[in-house]
C-alpha positions in Angstrom: -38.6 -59.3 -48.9 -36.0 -56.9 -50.0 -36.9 -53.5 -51.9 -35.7 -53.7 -55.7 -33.1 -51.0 -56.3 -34.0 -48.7 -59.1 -31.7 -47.2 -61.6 -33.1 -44.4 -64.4 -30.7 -44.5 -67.5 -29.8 -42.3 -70.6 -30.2 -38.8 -68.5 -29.5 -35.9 -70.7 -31.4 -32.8 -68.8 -31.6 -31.4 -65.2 -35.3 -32.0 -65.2 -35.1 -35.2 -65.5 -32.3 -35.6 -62.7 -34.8 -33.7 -60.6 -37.9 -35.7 -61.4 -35.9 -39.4 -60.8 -34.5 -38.1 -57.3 -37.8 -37.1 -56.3 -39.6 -40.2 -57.1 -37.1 -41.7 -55.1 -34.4 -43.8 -57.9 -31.6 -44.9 -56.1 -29.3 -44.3 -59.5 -28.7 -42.5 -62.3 -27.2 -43.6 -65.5 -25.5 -41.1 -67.7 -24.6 -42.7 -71.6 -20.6 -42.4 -72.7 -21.3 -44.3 -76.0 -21.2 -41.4 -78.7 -23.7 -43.4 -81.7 -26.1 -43.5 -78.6 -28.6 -40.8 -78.8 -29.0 -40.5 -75.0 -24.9 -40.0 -75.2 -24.2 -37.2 -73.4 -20.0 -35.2 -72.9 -18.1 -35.8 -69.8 -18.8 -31.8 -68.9 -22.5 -32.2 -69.5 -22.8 -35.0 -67.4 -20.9 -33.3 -64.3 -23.0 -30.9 -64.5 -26.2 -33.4 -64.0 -23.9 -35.3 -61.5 -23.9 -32.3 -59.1 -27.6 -31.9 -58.5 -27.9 -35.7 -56.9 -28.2 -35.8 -53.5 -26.3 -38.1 -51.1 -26.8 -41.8 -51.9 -28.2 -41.1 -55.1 -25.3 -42.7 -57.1 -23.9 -41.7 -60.8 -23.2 -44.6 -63.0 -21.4 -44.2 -66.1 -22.3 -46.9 -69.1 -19.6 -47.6 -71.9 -19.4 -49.7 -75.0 -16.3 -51.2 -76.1 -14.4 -48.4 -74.8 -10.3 -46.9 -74.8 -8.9 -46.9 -71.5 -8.1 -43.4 -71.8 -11.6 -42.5 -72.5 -12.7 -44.3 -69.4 -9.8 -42.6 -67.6 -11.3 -39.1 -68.8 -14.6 -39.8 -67.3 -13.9 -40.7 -64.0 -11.5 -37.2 -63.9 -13.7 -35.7 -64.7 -17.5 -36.6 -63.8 -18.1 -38.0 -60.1 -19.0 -41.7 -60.9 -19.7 -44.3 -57.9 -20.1 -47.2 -60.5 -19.0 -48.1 -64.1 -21.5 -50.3 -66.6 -19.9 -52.0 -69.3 -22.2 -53.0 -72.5 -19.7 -54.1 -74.8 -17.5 -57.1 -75.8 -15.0 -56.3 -72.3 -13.8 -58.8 -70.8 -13.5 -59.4 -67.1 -9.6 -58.0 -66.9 -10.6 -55.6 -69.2 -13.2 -54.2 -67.2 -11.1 -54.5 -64.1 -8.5 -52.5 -65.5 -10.5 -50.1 -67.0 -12.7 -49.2 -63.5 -8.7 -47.8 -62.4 -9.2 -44.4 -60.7 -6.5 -42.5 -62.8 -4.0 -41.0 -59.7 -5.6 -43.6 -57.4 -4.8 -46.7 -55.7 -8.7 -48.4 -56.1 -10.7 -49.3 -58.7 -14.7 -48.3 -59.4 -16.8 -51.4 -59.1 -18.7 -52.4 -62.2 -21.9 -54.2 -63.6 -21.5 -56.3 -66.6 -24.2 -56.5 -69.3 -25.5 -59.7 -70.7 -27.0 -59.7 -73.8 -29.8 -62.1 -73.6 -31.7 -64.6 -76.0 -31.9 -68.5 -76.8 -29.0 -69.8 -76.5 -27.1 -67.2 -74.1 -25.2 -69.6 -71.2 -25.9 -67.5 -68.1 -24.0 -69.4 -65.8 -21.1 -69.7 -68.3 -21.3 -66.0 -68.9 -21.1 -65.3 -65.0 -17.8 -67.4 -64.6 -16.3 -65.5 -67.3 -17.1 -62.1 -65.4 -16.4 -62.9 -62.2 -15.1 -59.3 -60.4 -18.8 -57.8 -62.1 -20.3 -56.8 -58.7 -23.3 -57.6 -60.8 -25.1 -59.1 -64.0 -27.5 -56.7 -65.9 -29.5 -59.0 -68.4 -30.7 -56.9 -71.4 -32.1 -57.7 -74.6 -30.0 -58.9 -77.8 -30.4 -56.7 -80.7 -28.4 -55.4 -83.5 -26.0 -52.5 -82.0 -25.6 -52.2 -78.1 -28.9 -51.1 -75.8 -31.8 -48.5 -75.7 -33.8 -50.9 -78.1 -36.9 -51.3 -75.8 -37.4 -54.5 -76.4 -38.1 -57.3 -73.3 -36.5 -60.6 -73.6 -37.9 -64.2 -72.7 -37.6 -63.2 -68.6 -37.2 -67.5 -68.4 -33.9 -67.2 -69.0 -33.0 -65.4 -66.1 -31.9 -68.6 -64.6 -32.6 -68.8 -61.0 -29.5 -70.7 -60.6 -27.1 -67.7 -60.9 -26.5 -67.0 -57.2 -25.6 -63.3 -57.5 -27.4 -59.8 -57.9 -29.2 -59.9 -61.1 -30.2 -55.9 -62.6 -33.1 -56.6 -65.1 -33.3 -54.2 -67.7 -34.2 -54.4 -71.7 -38.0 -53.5 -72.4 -39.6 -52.6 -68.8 -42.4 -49.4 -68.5 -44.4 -48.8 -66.1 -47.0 -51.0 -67.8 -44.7 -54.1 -67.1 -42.7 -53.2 -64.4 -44.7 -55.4 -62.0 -44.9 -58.3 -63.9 -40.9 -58.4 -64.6 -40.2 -58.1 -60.8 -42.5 -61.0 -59.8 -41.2 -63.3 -62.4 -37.9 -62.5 -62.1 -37.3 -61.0 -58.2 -34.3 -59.1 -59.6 -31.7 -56.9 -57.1 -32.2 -54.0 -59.4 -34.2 -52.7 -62.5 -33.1 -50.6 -65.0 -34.6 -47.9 -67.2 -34.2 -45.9 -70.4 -37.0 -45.6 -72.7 -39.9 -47.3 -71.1 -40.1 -44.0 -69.3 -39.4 -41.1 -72.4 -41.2 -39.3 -74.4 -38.0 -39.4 -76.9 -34.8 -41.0 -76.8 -33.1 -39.0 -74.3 -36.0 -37.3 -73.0 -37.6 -38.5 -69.8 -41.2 -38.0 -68.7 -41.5 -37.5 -65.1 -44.8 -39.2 -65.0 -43.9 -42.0 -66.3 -41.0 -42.4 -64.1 -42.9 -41.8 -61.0 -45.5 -44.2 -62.2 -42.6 -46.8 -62.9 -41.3 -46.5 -59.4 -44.8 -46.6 -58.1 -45.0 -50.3 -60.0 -41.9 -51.4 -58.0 -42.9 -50.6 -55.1 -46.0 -52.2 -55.9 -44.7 -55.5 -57.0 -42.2 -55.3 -53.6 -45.2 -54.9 -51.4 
């Protein structure tokens, strides 16, 4: 069975970099969405960027955003991936992940917002160049709600990798990999104290549940 990947989002201090590396997270997410309250500036998020270790990636999550502002980031913050929460479309995110002064592009996950209704499959054709899906809960505004979804409708039909997030603690954790065997989890408040501020307990005893639930 292969080990679920682990990503901690929404990181806005160096303790909380520190605590997710050592409990083993094979991401980070840093939050370029400024009505977020996890949203943190391009120089503070270098500066988070530079204590991970090698292999430890930085991922950088957007909403809806101007190409030039996407442009900034990657000058300026060293991002391995992009994450795109928004309305973007597949050619807008592929032109957006362009590494200004470069010839290559960051790859990128695409979020699905999911309840009733929500056509996986369809929404998978329409993103095809998404290296992967990251199913999160619907609710008014864009992320960071904590709410779950109905995991059912992570359709076992979609043949690609599949990042659960929306919702998951380390209460849950287990149950969400074992229903839904995703590639990847992701998350932001299941393991906070307040929105932006992480708990290292509760991330080491998230990552403790998926390792669990990977056996």
């Amino acid at each position: 069975m292969s080990r679920t990947r682990i990503k901690i989002c929404g990181l806005t201090r160096e303790e909380d970099v520190v605590a997710a590396v050592e409990a083993g997270v094979d991401a980070v997410g840093f939050v370029f969405y400024p009505p977020s309250p996890r949203n943190v500036l391009f120089s503070r998020a270098a500066e988070l960027a530079s204590l991970l270790p090698p292999f430890v990636a930085a991922v950088g999550l957007f909403v809806n955003p101007q190409a030039e502002f996407v442009a900034d980031a990657l000058r300026r913050v060293p991002l391995q991936w992009l994450q795109f929460h928004g309305d973007e479309s597949d050619a807008q995110c592929a032109a957006l992940s362009a590494v200004p002064g470069m010839d290559c592009r960051l790859p990128w996950i695409k979020a699905a917002r999911m309840r009733p209704g929500v056509d996986l499959l369809e929404f998978s054709a329409r993103h095809s160049g998404a290296r992967a899906l990251l199913l999160d809960a619907f609710v008014d505004g864009y992320g960071g709600s904590g709410k779950t979804f109905d995991w059912s409708l992570a359709t076992p039909e979609l043949k690609r990798p599949v990042v659960l997030s929306g919702g998951l603690c380390p209460d849950n954790i287990g149950e969400a990999i074992i229903r839904v065997r995703p590639w990847a989890v992701d998350v932001s408040s299941g393991v906070e104290v307040a929105k932006g501020i992480k708990d290292a307990a509760k991330i080491a005893a998230f990552v403790k549940g998926v390792r669990d639930a990977d056996g």
